[in-house]
PLY file of the C-alpha trace (Angstrom):
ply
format ascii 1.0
element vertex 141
property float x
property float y
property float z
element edge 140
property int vertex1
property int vertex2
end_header
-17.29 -10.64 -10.55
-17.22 -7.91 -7.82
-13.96 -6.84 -6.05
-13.73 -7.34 -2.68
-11.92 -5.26 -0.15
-10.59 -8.15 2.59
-6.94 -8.02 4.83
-4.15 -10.15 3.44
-4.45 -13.99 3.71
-0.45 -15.94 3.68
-1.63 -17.83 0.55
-1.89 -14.34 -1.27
2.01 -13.56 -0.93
2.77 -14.31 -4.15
0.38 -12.57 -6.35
0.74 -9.63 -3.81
4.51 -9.48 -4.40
4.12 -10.38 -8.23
1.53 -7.23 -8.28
3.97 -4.76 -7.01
6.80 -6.08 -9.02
4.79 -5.67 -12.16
3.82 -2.38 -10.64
7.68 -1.24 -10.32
7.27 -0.71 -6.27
9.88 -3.33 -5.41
13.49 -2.32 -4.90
16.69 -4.56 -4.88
17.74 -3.19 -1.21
13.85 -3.77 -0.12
12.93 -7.54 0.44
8.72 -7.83 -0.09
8.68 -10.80 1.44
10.52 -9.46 4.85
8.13 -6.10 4.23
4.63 -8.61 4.13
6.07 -10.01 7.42
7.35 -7.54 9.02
3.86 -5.76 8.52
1.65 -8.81 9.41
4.05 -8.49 12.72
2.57 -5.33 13.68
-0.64 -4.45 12.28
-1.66 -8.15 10.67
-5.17 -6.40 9.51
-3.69 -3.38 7.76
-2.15 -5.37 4.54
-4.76 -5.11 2.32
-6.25 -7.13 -1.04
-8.54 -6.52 -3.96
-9.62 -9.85 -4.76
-11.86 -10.58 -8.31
-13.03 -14.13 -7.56
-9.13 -15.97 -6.58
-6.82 -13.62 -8.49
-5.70 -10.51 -6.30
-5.85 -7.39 -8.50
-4.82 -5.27 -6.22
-3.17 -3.81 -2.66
-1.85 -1.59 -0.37
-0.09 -2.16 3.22
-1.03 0.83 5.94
0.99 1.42 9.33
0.41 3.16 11.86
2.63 4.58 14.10
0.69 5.98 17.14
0.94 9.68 15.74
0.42 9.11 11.93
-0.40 6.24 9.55
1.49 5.79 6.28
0.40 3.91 2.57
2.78 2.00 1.05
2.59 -0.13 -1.57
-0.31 0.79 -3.34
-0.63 -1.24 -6.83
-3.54 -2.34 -9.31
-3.07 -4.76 -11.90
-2.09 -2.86 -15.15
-5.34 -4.58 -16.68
-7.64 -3.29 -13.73
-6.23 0.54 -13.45
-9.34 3.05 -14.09
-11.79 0.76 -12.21
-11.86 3.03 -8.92
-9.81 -0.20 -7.10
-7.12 2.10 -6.21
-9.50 4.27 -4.65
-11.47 1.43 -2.34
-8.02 -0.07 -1.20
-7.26 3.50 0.25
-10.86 4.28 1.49
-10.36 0.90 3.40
-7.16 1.67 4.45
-8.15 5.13 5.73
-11.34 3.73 7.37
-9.29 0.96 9.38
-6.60 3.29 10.64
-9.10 6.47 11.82
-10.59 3.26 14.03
-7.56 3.12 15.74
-7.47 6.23 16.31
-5.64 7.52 13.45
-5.45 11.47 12.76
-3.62 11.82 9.65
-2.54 9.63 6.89
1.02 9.86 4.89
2.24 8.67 2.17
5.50 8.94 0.24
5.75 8.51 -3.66
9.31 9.17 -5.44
10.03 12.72 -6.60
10.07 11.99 -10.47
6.79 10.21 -10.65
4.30 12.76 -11.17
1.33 10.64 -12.62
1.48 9.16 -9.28
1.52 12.44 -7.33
-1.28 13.20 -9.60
-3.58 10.33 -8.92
-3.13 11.20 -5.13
-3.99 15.10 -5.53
-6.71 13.95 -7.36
-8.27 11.92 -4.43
-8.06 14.74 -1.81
-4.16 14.45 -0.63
-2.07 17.49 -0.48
1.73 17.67 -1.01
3.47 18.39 2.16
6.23 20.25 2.61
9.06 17.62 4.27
11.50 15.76 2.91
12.19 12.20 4.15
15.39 10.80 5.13
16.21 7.21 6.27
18.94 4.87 7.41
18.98 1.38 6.89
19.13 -0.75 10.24
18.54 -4.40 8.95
19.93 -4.86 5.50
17.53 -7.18 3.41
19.77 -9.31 1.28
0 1
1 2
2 3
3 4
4 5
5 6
6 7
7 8
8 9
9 10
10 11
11 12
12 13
13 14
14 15
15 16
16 17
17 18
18 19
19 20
20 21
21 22
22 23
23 24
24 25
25 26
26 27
27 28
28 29
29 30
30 31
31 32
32 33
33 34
34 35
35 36
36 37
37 38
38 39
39 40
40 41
41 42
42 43
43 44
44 45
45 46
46 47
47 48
48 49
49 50
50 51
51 52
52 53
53 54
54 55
55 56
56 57
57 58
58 59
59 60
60 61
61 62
62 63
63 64
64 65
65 66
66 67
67 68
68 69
69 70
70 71
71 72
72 73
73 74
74 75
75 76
76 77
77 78
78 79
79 80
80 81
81 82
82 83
83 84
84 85
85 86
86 87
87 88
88 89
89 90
90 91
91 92
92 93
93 94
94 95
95 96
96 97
97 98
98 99
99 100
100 101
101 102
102 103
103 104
104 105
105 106
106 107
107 108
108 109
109 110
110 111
111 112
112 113
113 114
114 115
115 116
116 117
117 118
118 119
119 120
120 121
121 122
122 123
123 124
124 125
125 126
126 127
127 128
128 129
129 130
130 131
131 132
132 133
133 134
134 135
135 136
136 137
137 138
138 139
139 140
């Protein structure tokens, strides 16, 4: 079957969230369910699927902020990694944000996981130069 790109659908919350468990992006102190809604809230067609047929095999949520727009969440299904899906979920994400007007695109991956760093220098992203910092305002739990 072919893959297709499409924006998240509510009956997809549960493979979406199984996805990134299995793809070790979840966090106890981050809720994915209040992160899917809190998303849909603001930019509804920037929570993306890869869809074979009815089982989502991949997907990434994008923001955008007004200045810059961010990946998060970007997962394939272990079975499905090597297929380029990775690559079309971002190429869609990218595409959907420069239409709103989007400059730049960020994205923030966890010091120790090189492969990952990797896979994004290999697709045309450069390592910046900034460290993040953050402060909880809503606790999820």
């Amino acid at each position: 079957m072919t893959v297709d790109i499409r924006s998240f659908a509510a009956a997809d919350e549960g493979a979406v969230v199984a996805l990134w468990r299995e793809a070790g992006l979840t966090r106890p102190w981050n809720d994915p369910h209040a992160d899917i809604a809190r998303a849909r809230a603001v930019w509804p067609n920037l929570l993306l699927v890869a869809a074979d047929g009815g089982e989502v095999v991949g997907s990434v949520m994008a923001g955008y902020d007004g200045h810059r727009g961010w990946l998060y969440y970007l997962a394939t299904a272990s079975q499905r990694r090597g297929e380029g899906i990775g690559r079309r979920l971002i190429a869609e994400a990218e595409a959907r944000l420069e239409a709103l007007g989007c400059p730049k695109v960020m994205l923030m991956v966890r010091a120790d996981n090189e492969p990952v760093l990797e896979y994004y220098d290999a697709i045309g992203y450069r390592r910046e130069m900034t460290r993040v910092t953050g402060r909880r305002l809503i606790p999820d739990d």
